[in-house]
BALOBA-1460 file (C-alpha; in Angstrom, 3 decimals):
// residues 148
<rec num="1" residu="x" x="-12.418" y="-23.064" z="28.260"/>
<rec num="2" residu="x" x="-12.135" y="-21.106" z="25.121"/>
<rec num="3" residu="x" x="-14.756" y="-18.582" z="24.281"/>
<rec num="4" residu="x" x="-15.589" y="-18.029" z="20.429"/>
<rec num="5" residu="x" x="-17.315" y="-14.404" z="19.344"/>
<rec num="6" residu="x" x="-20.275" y="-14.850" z="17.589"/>
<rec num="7" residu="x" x="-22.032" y="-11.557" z="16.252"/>
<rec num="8" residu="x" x="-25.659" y="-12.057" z="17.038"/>
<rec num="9" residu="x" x="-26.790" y="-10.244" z="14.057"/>
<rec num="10" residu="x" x="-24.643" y="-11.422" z="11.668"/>
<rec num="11" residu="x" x="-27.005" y="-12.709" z="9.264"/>
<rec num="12" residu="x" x="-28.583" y="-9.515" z="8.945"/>
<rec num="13" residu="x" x="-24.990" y="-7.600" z="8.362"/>
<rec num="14" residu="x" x="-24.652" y="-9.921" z="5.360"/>
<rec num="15" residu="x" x="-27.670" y="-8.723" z="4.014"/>
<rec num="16" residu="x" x="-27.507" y="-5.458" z="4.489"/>
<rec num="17" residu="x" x="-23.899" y="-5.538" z="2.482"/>
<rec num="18" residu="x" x="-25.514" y="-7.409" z="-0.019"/>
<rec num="19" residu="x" x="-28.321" y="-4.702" z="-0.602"/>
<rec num="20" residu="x" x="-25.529" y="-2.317" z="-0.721"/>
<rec num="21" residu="x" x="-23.916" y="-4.037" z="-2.931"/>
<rec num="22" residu="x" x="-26.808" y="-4.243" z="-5.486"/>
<rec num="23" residu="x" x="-27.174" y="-0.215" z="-4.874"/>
<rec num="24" residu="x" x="-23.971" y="0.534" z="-5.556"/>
<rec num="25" residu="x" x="-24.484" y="-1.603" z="-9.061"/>
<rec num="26" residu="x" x="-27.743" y="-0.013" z="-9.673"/>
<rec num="27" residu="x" x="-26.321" y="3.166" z="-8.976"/>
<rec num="28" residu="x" x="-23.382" y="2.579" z="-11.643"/>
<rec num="29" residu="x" x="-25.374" y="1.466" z="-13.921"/>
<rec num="30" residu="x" x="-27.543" y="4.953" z="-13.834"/>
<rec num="31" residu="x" x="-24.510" y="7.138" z="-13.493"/>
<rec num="32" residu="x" x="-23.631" y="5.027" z="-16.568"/>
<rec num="33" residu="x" x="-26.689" y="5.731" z="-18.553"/>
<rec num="34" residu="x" x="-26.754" y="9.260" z="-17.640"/>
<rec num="35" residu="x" x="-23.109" y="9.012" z="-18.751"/>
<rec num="36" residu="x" x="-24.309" y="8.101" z="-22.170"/>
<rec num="37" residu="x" x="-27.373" y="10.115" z="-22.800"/>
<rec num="38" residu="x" x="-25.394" y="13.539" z="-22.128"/>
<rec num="39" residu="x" x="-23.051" y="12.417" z="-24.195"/>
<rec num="40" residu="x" x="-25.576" y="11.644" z="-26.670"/>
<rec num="41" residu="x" x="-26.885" y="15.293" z="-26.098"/>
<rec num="42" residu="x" x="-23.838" y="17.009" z="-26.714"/>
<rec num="43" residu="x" x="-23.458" y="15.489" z="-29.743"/>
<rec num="44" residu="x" x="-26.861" y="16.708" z="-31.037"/>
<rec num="45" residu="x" x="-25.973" y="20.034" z="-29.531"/>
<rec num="46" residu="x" x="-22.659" y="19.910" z="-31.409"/>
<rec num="47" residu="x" x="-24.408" y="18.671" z="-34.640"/>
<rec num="48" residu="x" x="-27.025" y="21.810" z="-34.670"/>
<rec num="49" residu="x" x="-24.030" y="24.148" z="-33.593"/>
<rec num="50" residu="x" x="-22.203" y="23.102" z="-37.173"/>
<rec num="51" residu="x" x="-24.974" y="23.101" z="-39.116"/>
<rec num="52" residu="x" x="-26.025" y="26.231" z="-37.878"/>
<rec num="53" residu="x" x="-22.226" y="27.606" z="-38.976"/>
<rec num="54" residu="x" x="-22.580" y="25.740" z="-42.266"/>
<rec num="55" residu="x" x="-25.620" y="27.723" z="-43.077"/>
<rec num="56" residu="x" x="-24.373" y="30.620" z="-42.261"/>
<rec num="57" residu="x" x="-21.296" y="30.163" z="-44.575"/>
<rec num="58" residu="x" x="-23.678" y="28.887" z="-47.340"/>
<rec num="59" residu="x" x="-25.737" y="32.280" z="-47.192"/>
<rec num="60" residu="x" x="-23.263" y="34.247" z="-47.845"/>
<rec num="61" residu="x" x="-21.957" y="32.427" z="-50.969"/>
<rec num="62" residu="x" x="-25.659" y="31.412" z="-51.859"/>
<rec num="63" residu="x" x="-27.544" y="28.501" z="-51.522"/>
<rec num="64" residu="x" x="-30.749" y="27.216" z="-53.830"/>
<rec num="65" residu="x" x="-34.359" y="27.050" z="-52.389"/>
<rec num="66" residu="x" x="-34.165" y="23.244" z="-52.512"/>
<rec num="67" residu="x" x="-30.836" y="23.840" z="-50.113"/>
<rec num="68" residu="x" x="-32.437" y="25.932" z="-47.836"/>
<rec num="69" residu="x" x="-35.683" y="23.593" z="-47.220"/>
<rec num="70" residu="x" x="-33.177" y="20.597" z="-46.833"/>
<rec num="71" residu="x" x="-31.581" y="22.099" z="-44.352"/>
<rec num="72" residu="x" x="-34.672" y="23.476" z="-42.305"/>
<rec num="73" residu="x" x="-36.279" y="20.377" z="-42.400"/>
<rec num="74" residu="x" x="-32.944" y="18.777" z="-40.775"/>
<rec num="75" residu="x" x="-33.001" y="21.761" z="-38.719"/>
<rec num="76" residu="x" x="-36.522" y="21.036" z="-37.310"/>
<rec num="77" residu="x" x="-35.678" y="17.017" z="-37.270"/>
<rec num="78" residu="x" x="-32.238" y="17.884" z="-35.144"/>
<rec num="79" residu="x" x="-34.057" y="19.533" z="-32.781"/>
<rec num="80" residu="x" x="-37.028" y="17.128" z="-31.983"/>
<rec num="81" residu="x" x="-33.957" y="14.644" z="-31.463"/>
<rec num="82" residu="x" x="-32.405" y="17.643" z="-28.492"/>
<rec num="83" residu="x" x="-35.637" y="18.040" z="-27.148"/>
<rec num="84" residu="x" x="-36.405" y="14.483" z="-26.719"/>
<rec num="85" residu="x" x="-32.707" y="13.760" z="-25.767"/>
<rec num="86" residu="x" x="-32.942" y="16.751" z="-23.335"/>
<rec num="87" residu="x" x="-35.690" y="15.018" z="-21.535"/>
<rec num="88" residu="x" x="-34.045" y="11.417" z="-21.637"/>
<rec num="89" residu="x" x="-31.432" y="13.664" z="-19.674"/>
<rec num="90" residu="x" x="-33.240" y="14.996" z="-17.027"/>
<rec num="91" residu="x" x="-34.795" y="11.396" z="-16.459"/>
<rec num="92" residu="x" x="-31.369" y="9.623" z="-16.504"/>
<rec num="93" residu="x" x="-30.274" y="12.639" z="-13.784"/>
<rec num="94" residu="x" x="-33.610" y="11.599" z="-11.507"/>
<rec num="95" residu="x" x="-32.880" y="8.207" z="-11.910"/>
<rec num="96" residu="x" x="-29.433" y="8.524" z="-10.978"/>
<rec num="97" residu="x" x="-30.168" y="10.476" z="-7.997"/>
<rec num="98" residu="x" x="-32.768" y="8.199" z="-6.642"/>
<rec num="99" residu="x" x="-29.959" y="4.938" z="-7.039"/>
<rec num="100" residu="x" x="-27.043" y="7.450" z="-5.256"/>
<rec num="101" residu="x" x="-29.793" y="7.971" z="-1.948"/>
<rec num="102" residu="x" x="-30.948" y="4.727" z="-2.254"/>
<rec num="103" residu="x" x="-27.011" y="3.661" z="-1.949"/>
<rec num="104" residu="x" x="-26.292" y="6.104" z="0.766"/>
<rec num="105" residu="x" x="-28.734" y="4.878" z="2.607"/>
<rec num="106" residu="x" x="-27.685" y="1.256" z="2.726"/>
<rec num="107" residu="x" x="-24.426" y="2.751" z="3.540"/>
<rec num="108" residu="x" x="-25.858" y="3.872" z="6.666"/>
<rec num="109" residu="x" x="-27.295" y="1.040" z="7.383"/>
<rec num="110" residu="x" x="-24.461" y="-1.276" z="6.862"/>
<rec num="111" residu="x" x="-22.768" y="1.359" z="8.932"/>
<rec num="112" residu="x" x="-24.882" y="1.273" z="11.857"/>
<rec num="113" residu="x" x="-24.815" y="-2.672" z="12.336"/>
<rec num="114" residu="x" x="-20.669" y="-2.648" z="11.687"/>
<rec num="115" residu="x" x="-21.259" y="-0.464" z="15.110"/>
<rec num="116" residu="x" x="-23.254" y="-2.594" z="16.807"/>
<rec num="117" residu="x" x="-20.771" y="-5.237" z="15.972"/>
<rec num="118" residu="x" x="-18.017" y="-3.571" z="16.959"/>
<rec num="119" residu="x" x="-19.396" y="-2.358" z="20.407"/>
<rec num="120" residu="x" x="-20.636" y="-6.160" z="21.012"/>
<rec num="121" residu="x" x="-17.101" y="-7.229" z="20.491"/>
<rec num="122" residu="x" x="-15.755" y="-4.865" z="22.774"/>
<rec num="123" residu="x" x="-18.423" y="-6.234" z="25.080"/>
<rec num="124" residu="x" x="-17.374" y="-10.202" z="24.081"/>
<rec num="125" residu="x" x="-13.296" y="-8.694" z="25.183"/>
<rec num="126" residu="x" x="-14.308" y="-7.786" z="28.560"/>
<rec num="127" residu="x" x="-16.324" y="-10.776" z="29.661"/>
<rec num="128" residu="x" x="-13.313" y="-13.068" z="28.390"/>
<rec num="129" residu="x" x="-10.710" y="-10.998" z="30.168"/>
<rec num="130" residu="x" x="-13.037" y="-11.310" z="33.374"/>
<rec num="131" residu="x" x="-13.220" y="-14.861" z="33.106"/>
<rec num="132" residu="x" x="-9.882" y="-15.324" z="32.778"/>
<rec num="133" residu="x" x="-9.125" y="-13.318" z="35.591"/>
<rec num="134" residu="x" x="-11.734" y="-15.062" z="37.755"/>
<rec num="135" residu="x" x="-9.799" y="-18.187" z="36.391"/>
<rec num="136" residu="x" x="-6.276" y="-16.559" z="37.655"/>
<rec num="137" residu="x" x="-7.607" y="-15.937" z="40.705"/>
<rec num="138" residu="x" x="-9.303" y="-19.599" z="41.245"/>
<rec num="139" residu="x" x="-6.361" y="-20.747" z="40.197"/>
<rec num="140" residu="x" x="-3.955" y="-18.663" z="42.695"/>
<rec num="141" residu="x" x="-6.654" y="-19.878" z="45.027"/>
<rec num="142" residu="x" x="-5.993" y="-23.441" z="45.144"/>
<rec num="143" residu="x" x="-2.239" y="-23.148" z="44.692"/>
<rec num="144" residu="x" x="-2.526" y="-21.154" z="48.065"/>
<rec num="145" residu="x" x="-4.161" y="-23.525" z="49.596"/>
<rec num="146" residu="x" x="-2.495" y="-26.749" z="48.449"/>
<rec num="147" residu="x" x="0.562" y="-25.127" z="49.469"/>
<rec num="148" residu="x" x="-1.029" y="-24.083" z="53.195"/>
């Protein structure tokens, strides 16, 4: 008689590596976004940075009123865009976070019922080498005594 494992919670492990699988996609996709908003960010930072060096430049060798009021007004726009960019940052960050513990979480669980499987198997080893040991001996058994 041949004994076949079966993992009594194996439906459930699939599951559980399925929701881990859509966390770790969720999760990539916010580390992605947050990828792209700092980026954005930078860039804005990196924008006001020149402009504030092209000003400065300007000043020396003169610029006209009408120069000056351009450039505050793009000034003032440029930094509505960091402040508003600054916040799409933080809630990129938060939303990243939340999809990383979400993911290590269903890491742990996935974890936790690769245990259990592995401890039932262990279990499923030792009741087939007893049985086959109980079939030696049967079998030793009645060579013994068809011999006697």
């Amino acid at each position: 008689m041949k004994m076949i494992y079966q993992y009594k919670f194996e439906k459930i492990l699939t599951i559980k590596e399925k929701e881990k699988s859509d966390a770790r996609t969720a999760y990539n996709e916010a580390l992605k976004n947050f990828e792209q908003v700092a980026e954005k960010l930078y860039k804005l930072l990196k924008k006001k940075e020149e402009l504030l060096d092209y000003q400065q430049v300007k000043l020396t060798s003169g610029l006209s009123v009408q120069e000056i009021r351009h450039n505050q007004l793009f000034m003032g726009n440029l930094e509505k865009l960091i402040e508003q960019c600054q916040k799409d940052v933080i809630e990129a960050r938060y939303r990243m976070n939340l999809q990383q513990e979400r993911l290590k979480e269903k890491n742990i669980e996935v974890k936790k019922y690769e245990k259990i499987k592995e401890k039932d198997f262990q279990k499923f080893l030792e009741v087939v080498k007893e049985t086959e040991n109980k079939q030696m001996d049967e079998i030793s058994i009645q060579q013994f005594l068809s011999k006697g």
